[in-house]
C-alpha positions in Angstrom: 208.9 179.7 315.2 209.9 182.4 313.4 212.4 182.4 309.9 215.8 183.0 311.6 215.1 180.4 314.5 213.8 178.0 311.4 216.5 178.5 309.7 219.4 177.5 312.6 217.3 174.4 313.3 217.3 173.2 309.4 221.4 173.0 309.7 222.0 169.2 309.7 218.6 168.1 308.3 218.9 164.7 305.6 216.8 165.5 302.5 216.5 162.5 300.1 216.5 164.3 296.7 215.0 161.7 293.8 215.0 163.3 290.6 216.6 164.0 287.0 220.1 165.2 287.2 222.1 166.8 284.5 224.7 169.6 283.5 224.1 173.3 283.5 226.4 174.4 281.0 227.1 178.0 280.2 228.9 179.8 277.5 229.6 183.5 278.6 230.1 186.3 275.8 229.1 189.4 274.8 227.6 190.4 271.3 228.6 193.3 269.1 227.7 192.2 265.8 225.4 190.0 263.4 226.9 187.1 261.6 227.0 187.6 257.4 226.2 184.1 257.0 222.6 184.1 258.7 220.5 186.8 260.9 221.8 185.6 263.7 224.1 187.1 266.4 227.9 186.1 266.6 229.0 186.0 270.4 232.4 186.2 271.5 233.0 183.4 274.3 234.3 185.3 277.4 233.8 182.4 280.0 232.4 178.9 280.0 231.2 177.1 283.6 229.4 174.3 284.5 227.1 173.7 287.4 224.9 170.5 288.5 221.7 171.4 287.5 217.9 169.6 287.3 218.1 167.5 290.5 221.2 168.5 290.7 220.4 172.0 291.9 218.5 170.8 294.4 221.1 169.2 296.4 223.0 171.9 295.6 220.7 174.5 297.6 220.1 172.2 300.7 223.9 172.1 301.2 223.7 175.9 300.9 221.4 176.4 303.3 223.3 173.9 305.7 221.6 170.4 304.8 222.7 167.1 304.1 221.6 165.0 301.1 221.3 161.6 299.9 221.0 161.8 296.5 219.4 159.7 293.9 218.8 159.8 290.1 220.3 158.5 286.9 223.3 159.2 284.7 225.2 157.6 281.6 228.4 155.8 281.2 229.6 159.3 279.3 231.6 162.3 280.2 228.6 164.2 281.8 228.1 160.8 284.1 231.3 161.0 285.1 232.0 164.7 286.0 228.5 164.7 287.9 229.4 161.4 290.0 232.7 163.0 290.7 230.8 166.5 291.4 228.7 165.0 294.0 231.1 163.0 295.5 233.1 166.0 296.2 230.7 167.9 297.8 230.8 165.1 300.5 227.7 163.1 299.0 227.8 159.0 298.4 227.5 158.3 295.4 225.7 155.2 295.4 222.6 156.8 294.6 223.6 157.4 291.1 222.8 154.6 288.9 224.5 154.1 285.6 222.8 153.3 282.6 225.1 152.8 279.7 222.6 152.7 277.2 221.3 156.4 276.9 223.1 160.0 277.7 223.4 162.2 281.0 221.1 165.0 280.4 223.1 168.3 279.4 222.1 171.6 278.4 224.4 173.9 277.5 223.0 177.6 277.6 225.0 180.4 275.3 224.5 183.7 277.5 225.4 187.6 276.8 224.7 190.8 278.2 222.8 189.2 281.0 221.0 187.3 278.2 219.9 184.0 277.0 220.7 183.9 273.5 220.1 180.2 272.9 220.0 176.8 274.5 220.8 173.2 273.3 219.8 169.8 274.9 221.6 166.1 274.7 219.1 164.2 276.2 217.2 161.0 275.5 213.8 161.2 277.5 211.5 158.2 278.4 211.1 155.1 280.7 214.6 153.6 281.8 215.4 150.2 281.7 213.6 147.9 284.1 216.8 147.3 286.2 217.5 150.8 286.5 213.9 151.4 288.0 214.8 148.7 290.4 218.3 149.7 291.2 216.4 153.3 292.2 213.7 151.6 294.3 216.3 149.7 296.3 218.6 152.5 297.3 215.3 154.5 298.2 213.8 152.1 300.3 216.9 151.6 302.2 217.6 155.2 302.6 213.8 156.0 303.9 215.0 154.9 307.8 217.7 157.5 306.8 216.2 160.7 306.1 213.9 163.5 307.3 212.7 164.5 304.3 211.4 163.4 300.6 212.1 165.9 297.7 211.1 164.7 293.9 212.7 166.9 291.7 210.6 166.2 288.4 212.3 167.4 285.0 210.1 164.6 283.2 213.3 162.5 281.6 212.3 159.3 283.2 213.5 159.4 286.8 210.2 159.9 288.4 208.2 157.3 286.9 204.8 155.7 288.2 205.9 152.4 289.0 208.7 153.7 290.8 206.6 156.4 293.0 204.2 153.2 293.7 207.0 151.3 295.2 208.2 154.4 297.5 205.3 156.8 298.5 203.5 154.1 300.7 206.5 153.4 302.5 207.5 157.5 303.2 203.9 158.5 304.1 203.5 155.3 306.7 206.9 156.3 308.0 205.5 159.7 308.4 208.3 161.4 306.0 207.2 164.9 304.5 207.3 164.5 301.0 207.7 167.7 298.5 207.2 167.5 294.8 208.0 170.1 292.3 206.1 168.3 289.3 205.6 167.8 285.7 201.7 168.4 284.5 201.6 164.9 282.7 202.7 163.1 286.2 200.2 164.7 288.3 198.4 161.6 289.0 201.4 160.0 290.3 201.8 162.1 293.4 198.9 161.5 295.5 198.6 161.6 298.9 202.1 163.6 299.1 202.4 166.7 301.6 203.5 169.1 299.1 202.9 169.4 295.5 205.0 173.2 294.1 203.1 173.7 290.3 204.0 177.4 288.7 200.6 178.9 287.7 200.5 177.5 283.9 201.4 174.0 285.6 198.6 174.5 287.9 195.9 175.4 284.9 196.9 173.2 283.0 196.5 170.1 285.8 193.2 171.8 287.3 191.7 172.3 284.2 190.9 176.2 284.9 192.6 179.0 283.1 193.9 181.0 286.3 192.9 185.0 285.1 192.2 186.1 288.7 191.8 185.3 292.4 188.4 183.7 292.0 190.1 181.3 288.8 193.0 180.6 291.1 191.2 179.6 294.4 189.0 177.2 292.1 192.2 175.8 290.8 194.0 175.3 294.3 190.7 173.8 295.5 190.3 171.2 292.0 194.3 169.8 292.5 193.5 169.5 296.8 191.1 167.5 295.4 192.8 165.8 293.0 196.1 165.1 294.7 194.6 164.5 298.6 197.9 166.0 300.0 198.2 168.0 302.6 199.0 171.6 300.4 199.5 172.7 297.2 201.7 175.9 296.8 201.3 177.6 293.5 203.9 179.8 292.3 202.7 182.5 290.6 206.4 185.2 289.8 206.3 188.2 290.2 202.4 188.0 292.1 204.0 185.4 294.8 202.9 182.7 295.8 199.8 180.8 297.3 199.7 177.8 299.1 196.3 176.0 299.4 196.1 173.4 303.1 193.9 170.7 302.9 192.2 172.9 306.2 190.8 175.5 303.6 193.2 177.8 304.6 194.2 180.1 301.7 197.5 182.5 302.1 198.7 184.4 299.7 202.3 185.7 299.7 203.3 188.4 297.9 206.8 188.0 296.3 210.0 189.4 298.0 211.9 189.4 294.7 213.5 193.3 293.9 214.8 192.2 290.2 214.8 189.3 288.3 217.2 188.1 285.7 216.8 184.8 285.4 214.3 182.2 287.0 216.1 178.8 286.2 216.5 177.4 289.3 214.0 178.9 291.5 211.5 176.3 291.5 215.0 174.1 292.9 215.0 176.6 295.7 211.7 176.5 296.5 212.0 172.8 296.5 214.6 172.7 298.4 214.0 175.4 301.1 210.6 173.9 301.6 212.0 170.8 302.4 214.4 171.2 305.1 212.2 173.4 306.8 209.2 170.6 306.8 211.9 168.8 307.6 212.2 170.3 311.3 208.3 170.3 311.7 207.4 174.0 310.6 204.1 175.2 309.8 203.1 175.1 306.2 203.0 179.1 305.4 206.2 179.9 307.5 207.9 177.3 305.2 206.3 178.8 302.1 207.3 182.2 303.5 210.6 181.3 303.9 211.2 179.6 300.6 209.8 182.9 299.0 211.9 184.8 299.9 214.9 182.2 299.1 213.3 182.1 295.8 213.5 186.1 295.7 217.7 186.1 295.4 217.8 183.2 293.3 215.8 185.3 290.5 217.8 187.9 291.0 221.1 185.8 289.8 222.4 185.1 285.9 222.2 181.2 285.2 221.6 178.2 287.5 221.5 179.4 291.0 221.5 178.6 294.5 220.4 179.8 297.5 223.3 180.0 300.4 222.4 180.6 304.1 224.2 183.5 304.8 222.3 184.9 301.7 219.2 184.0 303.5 220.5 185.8 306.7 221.2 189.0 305.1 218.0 188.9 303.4 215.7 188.4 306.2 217.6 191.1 308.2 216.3 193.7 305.5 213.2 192.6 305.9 213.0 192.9 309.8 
């Protein structure tokens, strides 16, 4: 199977994405002098978007690369809850998957950007355990979607979606069904995704959940070998910038992919990317390193892109036909 043929037969693939949503907002300007009230630089607002983002961006790159999503997390009774349920539901997604709890705020960041740089960001978010009806409102719409679906991808920004109890009620039932399950984590939850297929940890995630200070190849293979251990899934694909990536099989086999990125701007969403592209294509069966290969290079143009970015599959085309 090779990346172009992988790539038609992920077209049409269902990934259940679980994770935290929220809004990408950004604030566009350029800056040209320093405020006389504080050392601090006065930008003139050019442009403002907004973009899903967290969880979000996930779905956002699976329907880029021709997927289809169910989609489930949490958001408040607010304004952000309301232009994200109206986001998704646009983009052809039910939005049943959303559950509403009025008593804390949709996640937002907003990001002030100029010259191709992030000057600052602030967060409205309230972090920490959700109320026990909203774990159970989750539970149900997962368990009902798992008959549904090719694919599991957690999405874990640590605001209290992904939550033990929860993952207890729902792993057993995807890994008896035989449903691939990808997880791009959060150090403290490492414990929570055992027995997964696929756990994506950057290389200071990876330290800091192995216990080893990766320095070199010998620190990282002892790290990739201590989560195997730890996690008993199936892989473990640390991503490493601009050194690549290298994805650890519970075989032994070690492959290390060198990255395909040419310049990089700005890495917020590329661990999305990776989640995502991983997904649909363990979605259609393919071998472990093709999938990683092919999500490495997805994860090259997202880099190479200003803000919250998605991979699209006519990006992907054009890419791998540079690189045959």
């Amino acid at each position: 199977m090779q990346f172009k043929t992988l790539l038609k037969q992920i077209s049409g693939k269902r990934v259940l994405v679980l994770g935290d949503v929220m809004v990408d907002h950004y604030i566009w300007g350029t800056v040209k002098r320093i405020s006389p009230e504080a050392p601090v630089p006065v930008v003139d607002v050019n442009s403002e978007s907004v973009r899903l983002g967290g969880a979000g961006n996930v779905v956002n790159n699976i329907l880029g690369l021709g997927g289809k999503v169910s989609f489930c997390s949490v958001i408040g009774e607010d304004q952000a809850g309301h232009w994200i349920r109206e986001r998704v539901a646009s983009k052809g997604i039910e939005p049943d998957g959303l559950i509403v709890e009025k008593e804390r705020p949709t996640t937002k960041k907003t990001r002030i950007v100029a010259h191709q740089q992030q000057v600052v960001r602030f967060d409205h978010e309230q972090r920490g355990a959700f109320l026990a009806k909203t774990s159970r409102a989750l539970a149900a719409y997962i368990m009902n979607m798992l008959s549904q679906v090719d694919c599991l991808a957690i999405s874990d920004y640590s605001k209290g979606v992904v939550a033990k109890p929860l993952l207890r009620k729902i792993l057993p039932s995807a890994i008896q069904r035989g449903i691939p399950i990808v997880v791009d984590p959060k150090v403290s939850h490492f414990p929570f995704y055992k027995k997964v297929t696929l756990v994506t940890p950057n290389n200071l995630e990876a330290s800091q959940a192995s216990g080893i200070e990766i320095e070199n190849e010998a620190s990282l293979l002892r790290a990739g070998e201590v989560l195997l251990k730890k996690l008993a899934s199936e892989a473990v694909l640390i991503t490493r910038g601009e050194q690549g990536m290298s994805l650890f099989e519970k075989s032994g086999t070690v492959t290390h992919i060198p990255t395909e990125a040419k310049q990089v701007f700005d890495v917020t969403g590329a661990g999305d990317t990776v989640l995502s592209t991983l997904s649909l294509a363990l979605a259609v069966g393919a071998p472990l390193p093709l999938a990683a290969k092919l999500a490495n290079i997805a994860a090259g143009i997202v880099v190479g892109i200003v803000g919250t970015a998605s991979v699209e599959s006519a990006m992907l085309q054009k890419a791998l036909s540079e690189l045959s």
